[in-house]
C-alpha positions as CSV (number, residue, x, y, z in Angstrom):
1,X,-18.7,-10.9,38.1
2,X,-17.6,-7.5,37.8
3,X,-16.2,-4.6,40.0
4,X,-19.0,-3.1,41.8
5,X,-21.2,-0.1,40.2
6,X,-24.7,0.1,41.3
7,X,-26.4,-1.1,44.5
8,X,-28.6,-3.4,44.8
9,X,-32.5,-2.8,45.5
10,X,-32.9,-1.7,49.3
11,X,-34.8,-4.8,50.1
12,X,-32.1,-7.4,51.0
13,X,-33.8,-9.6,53.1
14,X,-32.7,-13.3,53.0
15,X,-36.4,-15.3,51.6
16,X,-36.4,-19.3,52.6
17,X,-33.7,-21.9,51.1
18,X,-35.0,-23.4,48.0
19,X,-35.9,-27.0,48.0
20,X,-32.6,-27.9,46.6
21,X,-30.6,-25.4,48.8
22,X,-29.4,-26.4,52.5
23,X,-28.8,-22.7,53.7
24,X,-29.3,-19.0,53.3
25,X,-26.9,-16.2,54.0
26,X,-28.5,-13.7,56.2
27,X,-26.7,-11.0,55.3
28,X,-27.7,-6.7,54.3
29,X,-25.0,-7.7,51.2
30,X,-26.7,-10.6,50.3
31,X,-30.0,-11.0,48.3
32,X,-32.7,-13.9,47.0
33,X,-34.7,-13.7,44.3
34,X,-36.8,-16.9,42.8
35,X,-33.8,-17.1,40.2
36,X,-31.1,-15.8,41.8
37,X,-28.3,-15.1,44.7
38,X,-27.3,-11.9,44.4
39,X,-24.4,-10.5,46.5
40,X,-22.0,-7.7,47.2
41,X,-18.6,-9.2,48.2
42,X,-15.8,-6.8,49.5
43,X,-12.8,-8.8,48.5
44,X,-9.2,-8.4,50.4
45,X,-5.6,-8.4,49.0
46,X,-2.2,-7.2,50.0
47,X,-0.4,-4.8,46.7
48,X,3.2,-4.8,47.7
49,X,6.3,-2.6,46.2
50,X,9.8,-2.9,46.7
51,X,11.4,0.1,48.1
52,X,14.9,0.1,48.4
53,X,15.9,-3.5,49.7
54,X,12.3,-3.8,51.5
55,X,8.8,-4.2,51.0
56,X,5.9,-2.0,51.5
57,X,2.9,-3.8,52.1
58,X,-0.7,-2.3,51.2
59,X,-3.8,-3.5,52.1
60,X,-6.6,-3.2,49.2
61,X,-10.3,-3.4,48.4
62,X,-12.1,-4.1,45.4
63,X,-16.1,-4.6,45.5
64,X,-17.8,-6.8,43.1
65,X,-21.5,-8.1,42.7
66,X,-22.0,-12.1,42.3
67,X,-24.9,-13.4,41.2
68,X,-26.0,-16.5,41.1
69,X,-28.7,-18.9,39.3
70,X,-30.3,-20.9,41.3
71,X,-32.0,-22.6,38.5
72,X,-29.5,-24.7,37.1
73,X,-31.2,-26.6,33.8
74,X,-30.9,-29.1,32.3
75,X,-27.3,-29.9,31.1
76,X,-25.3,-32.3,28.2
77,X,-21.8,-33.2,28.5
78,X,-20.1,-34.1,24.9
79,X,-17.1,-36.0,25.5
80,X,-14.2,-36.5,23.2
81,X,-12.9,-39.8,23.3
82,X,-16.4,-41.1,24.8
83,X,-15.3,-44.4,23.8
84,X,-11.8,-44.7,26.0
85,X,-11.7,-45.8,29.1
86,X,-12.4,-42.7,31.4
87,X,-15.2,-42.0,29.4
88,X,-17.0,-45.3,29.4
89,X,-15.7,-45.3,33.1
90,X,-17.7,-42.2,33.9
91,X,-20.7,-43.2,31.8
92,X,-21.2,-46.2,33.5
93,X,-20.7,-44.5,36.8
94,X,-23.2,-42.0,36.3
95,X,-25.8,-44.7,35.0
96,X,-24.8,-46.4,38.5
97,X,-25.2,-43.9,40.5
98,X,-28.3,-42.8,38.9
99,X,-30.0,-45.9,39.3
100,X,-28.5,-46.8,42.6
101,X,-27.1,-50.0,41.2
102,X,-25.3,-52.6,43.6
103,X,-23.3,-55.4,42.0
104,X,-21.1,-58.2,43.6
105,X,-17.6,-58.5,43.9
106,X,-15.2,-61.1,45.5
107,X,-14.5,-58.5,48.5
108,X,-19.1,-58.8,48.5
109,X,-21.2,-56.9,47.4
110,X,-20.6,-53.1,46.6
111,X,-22.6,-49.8,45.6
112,X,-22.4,-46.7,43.8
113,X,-20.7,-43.5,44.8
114,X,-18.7,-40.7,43.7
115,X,-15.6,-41.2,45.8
116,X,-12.8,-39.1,44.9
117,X,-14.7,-35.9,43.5
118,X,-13.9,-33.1,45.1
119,X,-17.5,-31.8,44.5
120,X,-19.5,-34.9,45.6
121,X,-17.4,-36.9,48.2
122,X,-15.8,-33.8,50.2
123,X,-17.1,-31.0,52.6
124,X,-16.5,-27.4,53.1
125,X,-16.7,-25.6,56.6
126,X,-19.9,-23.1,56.3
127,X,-18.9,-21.5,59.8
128,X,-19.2,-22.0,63.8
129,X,-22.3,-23.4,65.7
130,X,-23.9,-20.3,67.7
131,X,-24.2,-22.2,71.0
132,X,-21.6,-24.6,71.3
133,X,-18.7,-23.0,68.7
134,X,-18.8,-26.5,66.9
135,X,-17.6,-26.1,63.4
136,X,-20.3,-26.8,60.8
137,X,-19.4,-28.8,57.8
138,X,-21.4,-29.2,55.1
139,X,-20.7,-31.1,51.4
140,X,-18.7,-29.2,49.1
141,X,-22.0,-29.9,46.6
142,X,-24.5,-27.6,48.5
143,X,-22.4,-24.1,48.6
144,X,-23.9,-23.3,45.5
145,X,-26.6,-24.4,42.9
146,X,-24.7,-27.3,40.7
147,X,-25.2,-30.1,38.5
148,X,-26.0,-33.1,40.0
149,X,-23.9,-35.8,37.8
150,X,-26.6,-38.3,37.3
151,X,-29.1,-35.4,35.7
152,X,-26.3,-35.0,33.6
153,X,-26.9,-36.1,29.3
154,X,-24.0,-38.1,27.7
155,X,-22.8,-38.0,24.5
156,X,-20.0,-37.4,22.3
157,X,-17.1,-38.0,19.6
158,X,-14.4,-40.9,19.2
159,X,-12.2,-42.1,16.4
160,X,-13.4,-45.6,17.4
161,X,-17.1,-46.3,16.4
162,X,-17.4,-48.8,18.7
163,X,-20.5,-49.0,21.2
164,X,-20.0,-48.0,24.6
165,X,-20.7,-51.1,26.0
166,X,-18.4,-53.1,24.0
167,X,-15.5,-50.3,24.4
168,X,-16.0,-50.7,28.4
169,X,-15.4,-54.4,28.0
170,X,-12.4,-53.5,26.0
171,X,-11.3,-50.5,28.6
172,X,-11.3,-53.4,31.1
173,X,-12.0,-51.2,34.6
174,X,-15.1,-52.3,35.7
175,X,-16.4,-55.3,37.6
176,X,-18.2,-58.0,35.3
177,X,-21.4,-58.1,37.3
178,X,-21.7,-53.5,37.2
179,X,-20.8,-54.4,33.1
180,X,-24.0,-56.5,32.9
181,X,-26.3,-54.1,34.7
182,X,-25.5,-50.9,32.5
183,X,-24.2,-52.9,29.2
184,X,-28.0,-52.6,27.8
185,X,-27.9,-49.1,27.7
186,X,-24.4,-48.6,27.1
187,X,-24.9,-50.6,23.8
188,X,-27.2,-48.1,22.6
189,X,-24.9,-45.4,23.1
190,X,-22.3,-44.8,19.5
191,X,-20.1,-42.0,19.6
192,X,-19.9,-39.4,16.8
193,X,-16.9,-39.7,13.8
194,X,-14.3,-37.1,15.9
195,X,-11.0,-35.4,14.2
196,X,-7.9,-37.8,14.0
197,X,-4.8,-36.3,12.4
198,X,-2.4,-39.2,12.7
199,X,1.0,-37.0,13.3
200,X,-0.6,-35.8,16.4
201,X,-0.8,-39.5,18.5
202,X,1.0,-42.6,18.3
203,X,1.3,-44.6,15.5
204,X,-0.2,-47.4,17.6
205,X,-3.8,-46.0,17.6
206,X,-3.8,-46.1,13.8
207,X,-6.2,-49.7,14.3
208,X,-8.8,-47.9,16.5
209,X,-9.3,-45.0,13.9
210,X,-12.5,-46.3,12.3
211,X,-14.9,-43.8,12.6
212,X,-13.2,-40.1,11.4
213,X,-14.4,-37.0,9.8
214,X,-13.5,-36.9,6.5
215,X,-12.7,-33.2,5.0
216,X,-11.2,-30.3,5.8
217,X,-10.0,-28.6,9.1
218,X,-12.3,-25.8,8.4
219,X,-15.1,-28.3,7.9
220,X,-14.0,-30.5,10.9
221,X,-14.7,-26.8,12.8
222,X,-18.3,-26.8,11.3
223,X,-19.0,-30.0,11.3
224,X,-18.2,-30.0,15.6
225,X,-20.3,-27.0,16.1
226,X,-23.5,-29.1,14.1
227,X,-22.9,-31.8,16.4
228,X,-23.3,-29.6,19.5
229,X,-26.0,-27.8,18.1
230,X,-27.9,-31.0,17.2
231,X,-27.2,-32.6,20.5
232,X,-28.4,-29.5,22.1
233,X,-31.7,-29.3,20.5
234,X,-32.8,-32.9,20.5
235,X,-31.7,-33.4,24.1
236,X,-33.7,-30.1,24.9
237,X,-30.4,-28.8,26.9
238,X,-30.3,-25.4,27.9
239,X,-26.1,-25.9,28.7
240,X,-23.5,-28.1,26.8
241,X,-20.1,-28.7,28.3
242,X,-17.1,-30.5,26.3
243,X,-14.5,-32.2,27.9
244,X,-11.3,-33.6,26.5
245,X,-10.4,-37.2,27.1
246,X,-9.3,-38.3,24.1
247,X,-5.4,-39.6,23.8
248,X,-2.5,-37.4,24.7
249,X,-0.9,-35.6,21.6
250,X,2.2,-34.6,20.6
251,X,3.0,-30.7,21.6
252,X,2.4,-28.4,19.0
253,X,4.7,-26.0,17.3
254,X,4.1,-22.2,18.3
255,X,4.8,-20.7,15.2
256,X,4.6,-16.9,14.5
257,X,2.0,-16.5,11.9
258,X,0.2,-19.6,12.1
259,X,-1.1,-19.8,16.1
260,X,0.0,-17.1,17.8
261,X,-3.0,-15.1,17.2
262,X,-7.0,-15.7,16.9
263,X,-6.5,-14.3,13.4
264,X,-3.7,-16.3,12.4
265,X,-5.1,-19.6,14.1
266,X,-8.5,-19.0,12.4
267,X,-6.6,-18.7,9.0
268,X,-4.1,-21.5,9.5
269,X,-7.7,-23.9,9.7
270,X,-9.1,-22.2,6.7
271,X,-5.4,-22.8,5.0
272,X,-5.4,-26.8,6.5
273,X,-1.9,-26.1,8.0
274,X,-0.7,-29.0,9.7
275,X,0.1,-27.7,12.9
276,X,-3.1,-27.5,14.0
277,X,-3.7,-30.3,16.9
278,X,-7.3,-32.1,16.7
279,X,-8.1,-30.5,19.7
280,X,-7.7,-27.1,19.6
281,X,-9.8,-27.7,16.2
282,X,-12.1,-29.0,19.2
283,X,-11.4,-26.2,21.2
284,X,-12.0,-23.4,18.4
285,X,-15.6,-25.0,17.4
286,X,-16.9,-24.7,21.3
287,X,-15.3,-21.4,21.5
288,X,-17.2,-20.5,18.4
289,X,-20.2,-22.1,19.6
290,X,-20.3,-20.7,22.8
291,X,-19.9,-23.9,25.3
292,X,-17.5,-24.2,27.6
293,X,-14.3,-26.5,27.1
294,X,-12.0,-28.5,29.2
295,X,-9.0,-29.9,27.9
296,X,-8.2,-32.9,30.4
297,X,-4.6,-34.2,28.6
298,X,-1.5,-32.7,28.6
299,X,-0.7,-31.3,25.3
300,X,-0.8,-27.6,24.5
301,X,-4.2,-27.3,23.1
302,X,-4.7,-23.9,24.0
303,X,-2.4,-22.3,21.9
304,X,-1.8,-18.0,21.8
305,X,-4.3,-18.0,18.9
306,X,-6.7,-20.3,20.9
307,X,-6.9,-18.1,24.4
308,X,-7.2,-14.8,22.3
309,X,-10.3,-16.4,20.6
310,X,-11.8,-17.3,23.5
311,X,-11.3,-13.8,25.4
312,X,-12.7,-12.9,22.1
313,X,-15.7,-14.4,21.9
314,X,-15.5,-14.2,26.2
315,X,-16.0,-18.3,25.9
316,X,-14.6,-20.5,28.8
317,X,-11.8,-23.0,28.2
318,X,-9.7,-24.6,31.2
319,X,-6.8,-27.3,31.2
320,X,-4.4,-29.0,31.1
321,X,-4.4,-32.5,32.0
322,X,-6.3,-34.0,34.6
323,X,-5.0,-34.4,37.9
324,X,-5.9,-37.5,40.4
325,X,-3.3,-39.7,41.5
326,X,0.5,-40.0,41.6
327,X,0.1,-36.0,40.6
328,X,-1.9,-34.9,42.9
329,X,0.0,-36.7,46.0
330,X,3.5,-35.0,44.8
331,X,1.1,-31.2,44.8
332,X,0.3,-32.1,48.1
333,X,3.7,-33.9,49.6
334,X,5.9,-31.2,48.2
335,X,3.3,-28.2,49.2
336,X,4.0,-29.8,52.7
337,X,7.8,-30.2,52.8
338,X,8.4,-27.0,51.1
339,X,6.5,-25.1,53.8
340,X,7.7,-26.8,56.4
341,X,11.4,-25.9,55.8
342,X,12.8,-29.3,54.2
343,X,14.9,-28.6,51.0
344,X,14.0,-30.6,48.3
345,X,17.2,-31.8,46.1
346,X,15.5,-34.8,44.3
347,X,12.3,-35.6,42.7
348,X,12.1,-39.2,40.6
349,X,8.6,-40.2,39.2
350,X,8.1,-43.5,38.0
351,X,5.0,-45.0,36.4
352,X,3.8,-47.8,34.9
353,X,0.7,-49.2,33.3
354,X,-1.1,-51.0,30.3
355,X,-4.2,-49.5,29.2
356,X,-4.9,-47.4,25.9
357,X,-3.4,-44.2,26.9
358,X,0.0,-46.4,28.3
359,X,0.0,-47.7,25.1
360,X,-0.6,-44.2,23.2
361,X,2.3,-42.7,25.5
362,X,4.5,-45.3,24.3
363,X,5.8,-43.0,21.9
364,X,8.4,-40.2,22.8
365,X,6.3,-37.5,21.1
366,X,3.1,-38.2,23.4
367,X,4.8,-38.7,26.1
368,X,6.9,-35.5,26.1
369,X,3.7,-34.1,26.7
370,X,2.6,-36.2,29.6
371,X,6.3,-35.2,31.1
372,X,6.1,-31.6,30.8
373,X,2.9,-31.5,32.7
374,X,4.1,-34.0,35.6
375,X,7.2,-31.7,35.7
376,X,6.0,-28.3,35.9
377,X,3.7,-29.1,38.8
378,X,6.5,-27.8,41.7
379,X,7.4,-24.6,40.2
380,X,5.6,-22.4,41.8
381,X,6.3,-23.9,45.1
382,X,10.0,-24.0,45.2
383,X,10.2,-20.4,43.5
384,X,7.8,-19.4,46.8
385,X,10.6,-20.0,49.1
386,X,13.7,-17.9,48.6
387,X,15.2,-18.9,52.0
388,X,15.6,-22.7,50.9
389,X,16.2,-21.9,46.9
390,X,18.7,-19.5,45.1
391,X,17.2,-17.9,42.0
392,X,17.4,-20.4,39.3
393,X,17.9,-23.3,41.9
394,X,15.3,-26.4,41.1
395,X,15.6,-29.9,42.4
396,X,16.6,-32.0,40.1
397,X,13.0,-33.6,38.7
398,X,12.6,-37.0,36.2
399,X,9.5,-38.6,35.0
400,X,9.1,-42.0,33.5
401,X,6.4,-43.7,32.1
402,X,6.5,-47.1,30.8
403,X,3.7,-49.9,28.6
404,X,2.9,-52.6,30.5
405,X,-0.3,-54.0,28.8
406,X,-0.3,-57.2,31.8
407,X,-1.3,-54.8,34.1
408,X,-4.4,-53.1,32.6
409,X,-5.9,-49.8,33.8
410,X,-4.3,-50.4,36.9
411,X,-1.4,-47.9,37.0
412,X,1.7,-48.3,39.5
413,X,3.8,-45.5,40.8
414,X,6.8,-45.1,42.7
415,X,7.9,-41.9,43.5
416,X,11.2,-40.9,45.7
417,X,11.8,-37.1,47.4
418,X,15.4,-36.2,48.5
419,X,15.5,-33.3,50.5
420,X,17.9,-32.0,53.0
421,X,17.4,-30.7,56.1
422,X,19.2,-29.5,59.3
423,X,23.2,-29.5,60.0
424,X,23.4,-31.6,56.3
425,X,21.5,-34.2,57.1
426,X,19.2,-35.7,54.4
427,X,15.5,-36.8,54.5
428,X,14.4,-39.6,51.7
429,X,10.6,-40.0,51.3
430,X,10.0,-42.9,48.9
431,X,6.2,-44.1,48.6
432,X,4.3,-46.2,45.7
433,X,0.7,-45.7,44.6
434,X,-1.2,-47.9,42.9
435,X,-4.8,-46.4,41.3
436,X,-7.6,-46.8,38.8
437,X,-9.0,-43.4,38.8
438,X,-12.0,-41.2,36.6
439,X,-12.3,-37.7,37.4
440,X,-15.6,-35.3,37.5
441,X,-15.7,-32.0,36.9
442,X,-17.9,-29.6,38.8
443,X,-20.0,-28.1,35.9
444,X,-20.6,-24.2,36.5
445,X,-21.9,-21.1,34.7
446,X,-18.9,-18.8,35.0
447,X,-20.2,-15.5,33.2
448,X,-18.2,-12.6,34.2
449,X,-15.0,-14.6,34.6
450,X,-12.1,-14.6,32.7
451,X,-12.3,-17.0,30.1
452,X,-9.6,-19.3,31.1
453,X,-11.1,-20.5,34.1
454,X,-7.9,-20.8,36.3
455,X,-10.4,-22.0,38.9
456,X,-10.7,-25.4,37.8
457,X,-6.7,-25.7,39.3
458,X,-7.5,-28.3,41.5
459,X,-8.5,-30.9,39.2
460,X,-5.3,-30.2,36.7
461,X,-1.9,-31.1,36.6
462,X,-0.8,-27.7,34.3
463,X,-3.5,-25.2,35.0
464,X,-3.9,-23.1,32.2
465,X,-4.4,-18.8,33.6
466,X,-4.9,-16.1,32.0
467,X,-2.1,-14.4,29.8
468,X,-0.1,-12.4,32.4
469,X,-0.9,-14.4,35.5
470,X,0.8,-16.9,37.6
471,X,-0.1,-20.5,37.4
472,X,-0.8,-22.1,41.6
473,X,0.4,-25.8,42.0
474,X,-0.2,-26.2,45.1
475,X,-2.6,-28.3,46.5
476,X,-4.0,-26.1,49.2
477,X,-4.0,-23.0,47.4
478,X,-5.8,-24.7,45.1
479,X,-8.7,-26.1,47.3
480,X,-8.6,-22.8,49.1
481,X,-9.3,-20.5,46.1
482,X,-11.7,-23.2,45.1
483,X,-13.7,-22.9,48.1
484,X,-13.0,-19.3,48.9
485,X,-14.8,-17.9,45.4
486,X,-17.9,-20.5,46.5
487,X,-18.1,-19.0,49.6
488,X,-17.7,-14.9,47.5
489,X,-20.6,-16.0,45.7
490,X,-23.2,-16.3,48.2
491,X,-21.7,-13.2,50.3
492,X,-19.6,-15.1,52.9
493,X,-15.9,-14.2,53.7
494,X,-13.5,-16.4,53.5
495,X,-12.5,-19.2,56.5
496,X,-9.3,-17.7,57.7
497,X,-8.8,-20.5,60.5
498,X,-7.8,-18.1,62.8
499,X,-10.6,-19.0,65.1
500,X,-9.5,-16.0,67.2
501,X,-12.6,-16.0,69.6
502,X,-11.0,-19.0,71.4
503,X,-7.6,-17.1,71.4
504,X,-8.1,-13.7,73.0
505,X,-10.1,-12.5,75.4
506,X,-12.8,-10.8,75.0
């Protein structure tokens, strides 16, 4: 993407959907090629300046060409921490869904899906049926060319060098009868020897460390970008995305002269400094290598050093910390309560569970993490509205996690919202939750973008932007730029909603 220059070829006629493609954009902006969507998108904003005590508001227009491969290829996904339990959750559920496996339960018998992704199990509006003014939905999957999760190839690293179908019996999420149907090839699946610098995660997770790299940082760099390029070549991939799910770590230090810089960074690996997390080491080999990574935990992987490498090398990283459950309902609840003119004064978080990563966050340096990025998630809204908050004001905001193995990977979590409202009066929302959750991520070629890839919001709890730019919590924004930047790429303005042809007349 970049801000328009040169017109397209005259001929901008709309050819035939592809096979894989459920629409066309008949558009003079909009062009198809065998390989491509290309499209000219006028996009809208509002510049405003303070003059005096008001505002000047100014509408503006910048013009940029998308294009769009239609051609996806084939694609691998290396996964760190392959052997916990989101990522022999995931495998299994591609495997499932790929083989459209049914397996029985006590409730009877159930079958694959991809339930709670964003990408496969929701829909986007396309636009208003010509005859009848019927809105046309269509699944969020067929806006644009993507990855279809069960073409997707699996592999990746994990301190434990235990086979994937042994680690999902220890992981503990599935049901027995979906274990038995996938375990076969899940047995054959070993992850790689991955980084583990014990400071960095609980002292706990010292018994699962059996399969490291030995070395140095600088050849734990090396020896990551061999492993992508190997998996690359003998899986005949023409993409490779990495995505962290490896335990939480502790934050790291930003120290002046060690990661505040690409150059710094680069020379505090070379030097073995100890500050350097395991995965920005990840995170610094993809950059290097060219292949996008996602950091999906909470710690502060992508350090100052880390961002300026990847604008350097114009790589794409995104993060932090996946965002599903108890998270994703306080985005949404306090997006809601916000807007709609209720003052929050109160926020308590409480969570429990007993699976690996409970355990890991057991100790106060992992967790810190983990409460950071559960924290941070109402800023943005509460600084939005100056008529409910002072500058400075906050609601008061606790998290707590707590170990409790007897309950597995199924996490509990109570959560309470004090707010008031009119004349005094006080409103008191408490609700529990109770989840065992795996996210996807919708897998995209993002050339052109900036290389933190602030559009991947949605799915995390901290959303990592670009130097300079504010971070969006909120649920709807999030969704909306989501869908918005779809609809920008095959020439289609955004759904404002406004359905002003039933509101006026004509």
């Amino acid at each position: 993407m970049a801000p328009h220059a040169n017109e397209f070829p005259n001929d901008r006629s709309a050819n035939s959907a592809a096979p894989n493609e459920l629409f066309t954009v008949r558009s003079p902006n909009v062009i198809y090629t065998e390989d491509a969507i290309m499209s000219t998108y006028t996009y809208r904003t509002t510049k405003v300046t303070r003059a005096g005590n008001k505002y000047v508001a100014e509408p503006l227009e910048t013009v940029y060409d998308f294009n769009v491969q239609r051609k996806i290829g084939k694609v691998g996904l290396m996964l760190v921490g392959w052997g916990g339990n989101n990522g022999t959750t995931v495998t299994a559920g591609i495997i499932a869904n790929r083989d459209g496996l049914t397996w029985e339960t006590r409730e009877g018998t159930r079958g694959a899906n991809y339930y709670g992704s964003v990408i496969m199990g929701s829909t986007i509006k396309l636009g208003n049926e010509a005859e009848t003014g019927k809105e046309i939905h269509i699944p969020f999957r067929d806006i644009l060319p993507m990855v279809n999760p069960n073409d997707l190839v699996l592999g990746g690293w994990d301190i434990s060098g235990m086979n994937l179908a042994d680690a999902m019996d220890r992981a503990a999420v599935l049901e027995p009868d979906l274990k038995r149907q996938v375990a076969k090839e899940m047995r054959n699946m070993v992850p790689l020897p991955s980084v583990y610098y014990p400071d960095f995660i609980a002292a706990n997770q010292e018994d699962r460390a059996d399969n490291v790299l030995k070395g140095t940082k600088e050849e734990h760099v090396e020896k990551i970008r061999s492993d992508i390029r190997n998996f690359k070549a003998e899986n005949n991939l023409d993409k490779v995305i990495v995505l962290w799910t490896a335990n939480t770590e502790r934050y790291a230090e930003i120290i002046p002269g060690v990661n505040d810089t690409a150059q710094n960074l680069l020379a505090a690996v070379k030097a073995g400094y100890d500050e350097v997390a395991p995965s920005t080491i990840f995170a610094i080999a993809c950059i290097q290598e060219g292949v996008p990574f996602i950091n999906g935990s909470p710690q502060n992987t992508f350090v100052p050093g880390a961002i300026e490498l990847a604008e350097q090398h114009k790589s794409f990283i995104g993060g932090d910390d996946f965002k599903s459950g108890q998270t994703k309902m306080k985005s949404a609840l306090v997006d809601f309560l916000v807007n709609a003119g209720i003052k929050l004064t109160s926020i308590a978080s409480y969570n429990h569970l007993g699976n690996n990563d409970g355990r890991n966050l057991s100790e106060h340096k992992t967790f810190r993490s983990k409460e950071i990025s559960k924290s941070n998630v109402v800023d943005d809204m509460v600084e939005a509205n100056s008529v409910l908050y002072k500058k400075g004001e906050h609601p008061d905001h606790t998290v707590v996690i707590k170990y409790m193995p007897a309950v597995g990977d199924s996490k509990r979590a109570l959560d309470e919202y004090y707010g008031e409202i009119f004349l005094g009066g006080h409103q008191t929302i408490s609700m529990s939750n109770v989840c065992e959750d795996s996210l996807l991520t919708p897998l995209m070629d993002y050339k052109g973008f900036h290389s933190v890839l602030s559009i991947l919001s949605y799915m995390l709890k901290a959303p990592c932007t670009p130097p300079g730019t504010p971070v969006i919590n909120s649920l709807a924004k999030q969704r909306a730029a989501m869908s918005n930047i779809f609809r920008a790429c095959v020439g289609l303005d955004p759904e404002s909603d406004m359905t002003l042809e039933h509101k006026l007349f004509a």
